[in-house]
C-alpha beads as a LAMMPS data file, in Angstrom:
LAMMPS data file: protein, C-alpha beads

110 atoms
109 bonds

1 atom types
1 bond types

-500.0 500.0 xlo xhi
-500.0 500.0 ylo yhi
-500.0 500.0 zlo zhi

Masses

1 110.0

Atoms # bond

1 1 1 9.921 26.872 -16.056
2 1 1 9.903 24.319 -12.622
3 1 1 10.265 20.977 -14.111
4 1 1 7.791 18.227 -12.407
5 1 1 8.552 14.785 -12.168
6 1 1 7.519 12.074 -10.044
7 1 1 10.244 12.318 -7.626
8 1 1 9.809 15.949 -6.864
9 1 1 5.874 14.906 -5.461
10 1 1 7.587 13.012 -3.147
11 1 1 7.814 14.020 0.024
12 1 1 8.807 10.921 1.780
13 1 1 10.828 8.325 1.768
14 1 1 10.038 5.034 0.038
15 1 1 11.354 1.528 1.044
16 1 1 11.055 -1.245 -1.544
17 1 1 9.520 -3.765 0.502
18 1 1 7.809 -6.994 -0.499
19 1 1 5.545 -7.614 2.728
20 1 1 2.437 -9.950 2.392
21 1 1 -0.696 -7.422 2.825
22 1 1 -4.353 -7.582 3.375
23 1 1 -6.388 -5.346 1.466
24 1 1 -10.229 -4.888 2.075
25 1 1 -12.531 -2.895 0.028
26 1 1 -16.048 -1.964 -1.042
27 1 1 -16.628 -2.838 -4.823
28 1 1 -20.193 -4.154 -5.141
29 1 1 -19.704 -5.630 -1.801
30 1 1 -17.140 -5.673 0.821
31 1 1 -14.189 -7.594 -0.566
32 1 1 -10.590 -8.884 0.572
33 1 1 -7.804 -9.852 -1.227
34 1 1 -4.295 -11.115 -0.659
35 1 1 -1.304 -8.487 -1.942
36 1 1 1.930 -8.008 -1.740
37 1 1 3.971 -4.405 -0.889
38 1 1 6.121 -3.282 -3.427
39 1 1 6.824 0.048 -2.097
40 1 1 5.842 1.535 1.026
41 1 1 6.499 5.456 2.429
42 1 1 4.871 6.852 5.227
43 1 1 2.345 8.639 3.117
44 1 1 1.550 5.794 1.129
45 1 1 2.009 1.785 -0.849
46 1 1 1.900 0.330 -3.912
47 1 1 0.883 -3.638 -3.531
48 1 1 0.469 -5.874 -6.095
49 1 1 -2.662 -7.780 -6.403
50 1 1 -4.838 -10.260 -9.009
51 1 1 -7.127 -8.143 -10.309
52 1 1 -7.913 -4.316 -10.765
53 1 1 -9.124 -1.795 -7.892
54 1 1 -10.851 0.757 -8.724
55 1 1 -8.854 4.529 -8.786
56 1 1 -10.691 6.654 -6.069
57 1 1 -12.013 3.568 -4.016
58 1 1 -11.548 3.435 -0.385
59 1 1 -9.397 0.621 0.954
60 1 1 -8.104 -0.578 4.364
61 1 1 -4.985 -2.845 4.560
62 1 1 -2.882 -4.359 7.692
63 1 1 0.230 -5.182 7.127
64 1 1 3.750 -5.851 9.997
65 1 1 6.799 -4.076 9.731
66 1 1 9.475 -5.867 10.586
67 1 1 12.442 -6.084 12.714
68 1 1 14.918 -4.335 9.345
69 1 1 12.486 -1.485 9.230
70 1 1 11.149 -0.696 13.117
71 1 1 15.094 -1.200 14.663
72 1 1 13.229 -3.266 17.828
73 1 1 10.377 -5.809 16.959
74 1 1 7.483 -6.472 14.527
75 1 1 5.106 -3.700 14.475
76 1 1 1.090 -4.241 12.667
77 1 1 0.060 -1.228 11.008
78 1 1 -3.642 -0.517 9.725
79 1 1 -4.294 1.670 7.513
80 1 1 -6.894 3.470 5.290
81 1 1 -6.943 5.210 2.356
82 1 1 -7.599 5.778 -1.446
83 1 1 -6.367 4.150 -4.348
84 1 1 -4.764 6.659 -6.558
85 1 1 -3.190 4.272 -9.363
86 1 1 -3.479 1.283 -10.862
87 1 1 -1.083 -0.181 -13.488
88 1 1 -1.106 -3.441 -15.321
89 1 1 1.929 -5.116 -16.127
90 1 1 3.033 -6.362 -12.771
91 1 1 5.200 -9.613 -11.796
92 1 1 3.263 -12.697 -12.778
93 1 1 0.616 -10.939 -14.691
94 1 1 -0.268 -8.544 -11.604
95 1 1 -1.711 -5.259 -11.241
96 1 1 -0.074 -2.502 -9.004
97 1 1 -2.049 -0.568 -7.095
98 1 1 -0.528 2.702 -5.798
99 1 1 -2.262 4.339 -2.764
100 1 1 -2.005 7.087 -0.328
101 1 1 -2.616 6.740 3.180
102 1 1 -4.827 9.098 5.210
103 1 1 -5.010 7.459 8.455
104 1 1 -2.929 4.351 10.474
105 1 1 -2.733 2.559 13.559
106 1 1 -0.437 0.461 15.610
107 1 1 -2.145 -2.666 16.546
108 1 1 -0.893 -4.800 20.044
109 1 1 0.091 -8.075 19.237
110 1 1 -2.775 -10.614 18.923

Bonds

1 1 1 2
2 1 2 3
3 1 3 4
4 1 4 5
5 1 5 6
6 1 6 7
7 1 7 8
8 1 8 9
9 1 9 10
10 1 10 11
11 1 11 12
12 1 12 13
13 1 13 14
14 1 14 15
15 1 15 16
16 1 16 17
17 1 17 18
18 1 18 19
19 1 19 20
20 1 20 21
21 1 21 22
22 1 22 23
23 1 23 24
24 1 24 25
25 1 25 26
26 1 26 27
27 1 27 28
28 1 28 29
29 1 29 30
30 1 30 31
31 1 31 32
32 1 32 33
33 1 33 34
34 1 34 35
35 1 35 36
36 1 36 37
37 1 37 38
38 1 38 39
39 1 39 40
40 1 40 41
41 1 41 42
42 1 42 43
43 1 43 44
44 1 44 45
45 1 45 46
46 1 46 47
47 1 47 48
48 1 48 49
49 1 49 50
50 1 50 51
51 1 51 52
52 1 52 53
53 1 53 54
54 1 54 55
55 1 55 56
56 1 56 57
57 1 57 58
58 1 58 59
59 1 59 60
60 1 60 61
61 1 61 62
62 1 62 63
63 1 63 64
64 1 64 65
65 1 65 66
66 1 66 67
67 1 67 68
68 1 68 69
69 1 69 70
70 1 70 71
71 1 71 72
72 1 72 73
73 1 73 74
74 1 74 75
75 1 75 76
76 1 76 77
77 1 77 78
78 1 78 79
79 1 79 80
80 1 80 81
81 1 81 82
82 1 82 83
83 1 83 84
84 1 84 85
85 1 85 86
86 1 86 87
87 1 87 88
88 1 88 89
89 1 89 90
90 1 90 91
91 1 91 92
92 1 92 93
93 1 93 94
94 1 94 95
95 1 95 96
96 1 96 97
97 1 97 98
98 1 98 99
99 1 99 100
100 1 100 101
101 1 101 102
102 1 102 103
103 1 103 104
104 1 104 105
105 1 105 106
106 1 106 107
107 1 107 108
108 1 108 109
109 1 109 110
Protein backbone atom coordinates (compact mmCIF):
# COMPACT_ATOMS: atom_id res chain seq x y z
CA UNK A 1 0.00 0.00 0.00
CA UNK A 2 1.73 3.75 -1.10
CA UNK A 3 1.57 5.66 2.04
CA UNK A 4 0.34 9.50 1.48
CA UNK A 5 1.33 12.20 3.53
CA UNK A 6 1.57 15.77 3.14
CA UNK A 7 5.08 15.89 2.16
CA UNK A 8 4.83 13.42 -0.63
CA UNK A 9 2.07 16.17 -2.46
CA UNK A 10 4.77 18.31 -2.49
CA UNK A 11 6.39 18.94 -5.34
CA UNK A 12 8.27 22.02 -4.53
CA UNK A 13 10.21 23.51 -2.33
CA UNK A 14 8.90 25.62 0.56
CA UNK A 15 10.75 28.57 2.27
CA UNK A 16 9.45 29.68 5.67
CA UNK A 17 9.20 33.21 5.05
CA UNK A 18 7.41 35.90 7.04
CA UNK A 19 6.95 38.67 4.20
CA UNK A 20 4.19 41.38 4.69
CA UNK A 21 1.47 40.49 1.83
CA UNK A 22 -1.50 42.03 0.23
CA UNK A 23 -4.32 39.90 -0.35
CA UNK A 24 -7.45 41.01 -2.41
CA UNK A 25 -10.56 39.11 -2.84
CA UNK A 26 -14.22 38.92 -3.81
CA UNK A 27 -16.44 37.99 -0.71
CA UNK A 28 -19.65 40.02 -0.97
CA UNK A 29 -17.58 42.69 -2.44
CA UNK A 30 -14.09 43.19 -3.46
CA UNK A 31 -12.02 43.18 -0.30
CA UNK A 32 -8.23 43.67 0.86
CA UNK A 33 -6.54 42.73 3.73
CA UNK A 34 -3.10 42.95 5.26
CA UNK A 35 -1.22 39.25 5.76
CA UNK A 36 1.71 37.96 6.47
CA UNK A 37 3.69 34.78 4.50
CA UNK A 38 4.34 31.97 6.50
CA UNK A 39 5.37 29.67 3.86
CA UNK A 40 5.87 30.26 0.35
CA UNK A 41 6.86 27.53 -2.70
CA UNK A 42 6.64 28.24 -6.15
CA UNK A 43 3.32 26.54 -6.49
CA UNK A 44 1.87 28.16 -3.67
CA UNK A 45 1.60 30.34 0.25
CA UNK A 46 0.16 30.09 3.31
CA UNK A 47 -0.32 33.84 4.94
CA UNK A 48 -1.74 34.56 7.97
CA UNK A 49 -4.53 36.94 8.19
CA UNK A 50 -7.51 38.39 10.78
CA UNK A 51 -10.27 36.74 9.73
CA UNK A 52 -11.41 33.63 7.61
CA UNK A 53 -11.30 33.32 3.61
CA UNK A 54 -13.36 31.37 2.17
CA UNK A 55 -11.86 27.63 0.76
CA UNK A 56 -12.35 27.77 -3.11
CA UNK A 57 -12.37 31.70 -3.34
CA UNK A 58 -10.27 33.42 -5.80
CA UNK A 59 -7.57 35.70 -4.43
CA UNK A 60 -4.77 37.93 -5.82
CA UNK A 61 -1.79 38.91 -3.58
CA UNK A 62 1.61 41.01 -4.30
CA UNK A 63 4.15 40.45 -2.32
CA UNK A 64 8.63 41.29 -2.83
CA UNK A 65 11.10 38.76 -2.58
CA UNK A 66 13.97 39.81 -1.25
CA UNK A 67 17.59 40.10 -1.67
CA UNK A 68 18.11 36.27 0.71
CA UNK A 69 15.73 34.64 -1.69
CA UNK A 70 16.31 36.28 -5.49
CA UNK A 71 20.54 36.22 -4.97
CA UNK A 72 20.49 40.02 -6.79
CA UNK A 73 17.72 42.56 -5.70
CA UNK A 74 14.07 42.83 -4.53
CA UNK A 75 11.78 41.27 -6.91
CA UNK A 76 7.43 42.09 -6.67
CA UNK A 77 5.56 39.14 -7.52
CA UNK A 78 1.65 39.09 -8.27
CA UNK A 79 -0.08 36.43 -8.11
CA UNK A 80 -3.52 34.69 -8.40
CA UNK A 81 -5.03 31.86 -7.23
CA UNK A 82 -7.41 29.76 -4.96
CA UNK A 83 -7.57 29.31 -1.44
CA UNK A 84 -7.34 25.69 -0.67
CA UNK A 85 -7.10 25.81 3.33
CA UNK A 86 -7.87 27.62 6.04
CA UNK A 87 -6.89 26.81 9.67
CA UNK A 88 -7.56 28.60 12.88
CA UNK A 89 -5.15 28.64 15.50
CA UNK A 90 -2.54 30.94 14.11
CA UNK A 91 0.02 33.40 16.00
CA UNK A 92 -1.96 36.05 17.81
CA UNK A 93 -5.29 34.51 17.30
CA UNK A 94 -4.79 34.31 13.33
CA UNK A 95 -6.09 32.25 10.68
CA UNK A 96 -3.77 30.56 8.02
CA UNK A 97 -4.75 30.51 4.80
CA UNK A 98 -3.00 27.99 2.51
CA UNK A 99 -3.22 28.65 -1.29
CA UNK A 100 -2.03 27.50 -4.57
CA UNK A 101 -0.92 29.66 -7.19
CA UNK A 102 -2.07 29.40 -10.82
CA UNK A 103 -0.63 32.36 -12.36
CA UNK A 104 2.34 35.24 -11.35
CA UNK A 105 4.05 38.14 -12.55
CA UNK A 106 7.16 40.13 -12.07
CA UNK A 107 6.27 43.67 -11.58
CA UNK A 108 9.14 46.72 -12.52
CA UNK A 109 9.83 48.71 -9.71
CA UNK A 110 7.30 51.53 -9.03
Amino acid sequence: MAETTQDNKRATRRFALRLPVSVSYANDGAQEKAAQTRDVSARGICFYVDSAITAGSAIEFTLTLPPEITLTESIRVRCKGKVVRVDDGGPDGKVAVAAVIDEYEFLSEP
